[in-house]
C-alpha atoms as one frame of an Amber mdcrd trajectory, in Angstrom:
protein
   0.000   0.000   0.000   1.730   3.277  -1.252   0.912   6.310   1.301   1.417
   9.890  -0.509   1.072  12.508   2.183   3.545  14.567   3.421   3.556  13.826
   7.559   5.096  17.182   7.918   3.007  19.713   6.730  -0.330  17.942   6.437
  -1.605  17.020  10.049  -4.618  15.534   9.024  -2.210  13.318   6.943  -0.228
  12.536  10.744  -3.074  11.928  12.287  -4.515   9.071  10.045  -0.714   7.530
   9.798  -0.654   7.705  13.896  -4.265   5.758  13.565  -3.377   2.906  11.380
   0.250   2.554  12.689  -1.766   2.258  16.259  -4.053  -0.303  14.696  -1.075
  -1.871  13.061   0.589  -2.429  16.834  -2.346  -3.964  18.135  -1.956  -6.830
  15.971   1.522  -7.364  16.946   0.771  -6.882  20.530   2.008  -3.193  21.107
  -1.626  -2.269  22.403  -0.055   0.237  25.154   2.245   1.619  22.993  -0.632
   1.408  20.497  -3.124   3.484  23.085  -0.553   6.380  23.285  -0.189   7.055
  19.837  -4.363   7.227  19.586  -3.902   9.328  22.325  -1.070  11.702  20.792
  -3.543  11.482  17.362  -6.902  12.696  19.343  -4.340  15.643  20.892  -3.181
  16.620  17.766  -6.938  17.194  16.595  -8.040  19.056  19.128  -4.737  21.323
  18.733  -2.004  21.240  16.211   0.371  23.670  17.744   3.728  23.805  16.893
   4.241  22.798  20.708   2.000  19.616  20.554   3.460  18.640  16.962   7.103
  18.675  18.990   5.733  16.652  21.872   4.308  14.012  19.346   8.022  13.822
  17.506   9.432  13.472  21.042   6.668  10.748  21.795   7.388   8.857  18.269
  11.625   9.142  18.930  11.413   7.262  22.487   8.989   4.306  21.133  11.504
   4.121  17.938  14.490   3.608  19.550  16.937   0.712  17.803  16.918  -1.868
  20.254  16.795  -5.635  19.735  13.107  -6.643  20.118  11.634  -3.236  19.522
   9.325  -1.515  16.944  11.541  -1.475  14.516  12.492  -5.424  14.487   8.548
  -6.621  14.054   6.701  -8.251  11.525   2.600  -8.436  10.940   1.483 -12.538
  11.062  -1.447 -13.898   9.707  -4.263 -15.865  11.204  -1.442 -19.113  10.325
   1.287 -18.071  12.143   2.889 -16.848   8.414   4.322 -13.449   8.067   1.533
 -10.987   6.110   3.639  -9.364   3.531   1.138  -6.782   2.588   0.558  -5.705
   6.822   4.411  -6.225   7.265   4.985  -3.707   4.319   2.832  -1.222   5.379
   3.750  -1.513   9.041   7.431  -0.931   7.830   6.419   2.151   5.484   4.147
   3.865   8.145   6.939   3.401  10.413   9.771   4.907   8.196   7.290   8.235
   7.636   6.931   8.331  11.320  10.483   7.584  11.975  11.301  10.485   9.610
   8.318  12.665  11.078  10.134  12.569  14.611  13.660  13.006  13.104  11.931
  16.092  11.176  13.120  14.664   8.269   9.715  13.931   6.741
């Protein structure tokens, strides 16, 4: 699934990324980490200050931190136990553009 918005300028666009990267990590178990980015998303609608746009980037670079076992070492299964390509592919583009969203990059 390609995604075409620009994360940094568009934060409707942010929002709706934080959403289905949330969704995303409840399927692989993350539902905490999960809640806090539907959390971050709901405070970004309500106000998308320059202040609560940095608090989301610092948010997004703790949870994306490198370590063995973390968000970036995950894969989306199936129902069978197999790795879902499509899920894994978008769960590994979503978090790139959120990756590059906290590294203000995007």
């Amino acid at each position: 699934m390609e995604i075409e918005l620009d994360v940094a300028t568009d934060i409707d666009a942010l929002m709706l990324d934080m959403r289905r990267f949330a969704g995303l990590l409840r399927l692989i178990k993350q539902a905490k980490i999960a809640q806090n980015y539907e959390d971050l998303a709901l405070q970004l609608q309500s106000d998308s200050s320059a202040r609560t746009v940095d608090n989301a980037r610092k948010c997004f670079s703790m949870t994306f931190m490198g370590t063995s076992g973390g968000l970036t070492d995950q894969y989306v299964y199936a129902e069978d136990g197999s790795v879902d390509d499509a899920l894994s592919g978008e769960y590994e583009e979503l978090l790139k553009k959120l990756t590059d969203f906290a590294n203000g990059t995007a």
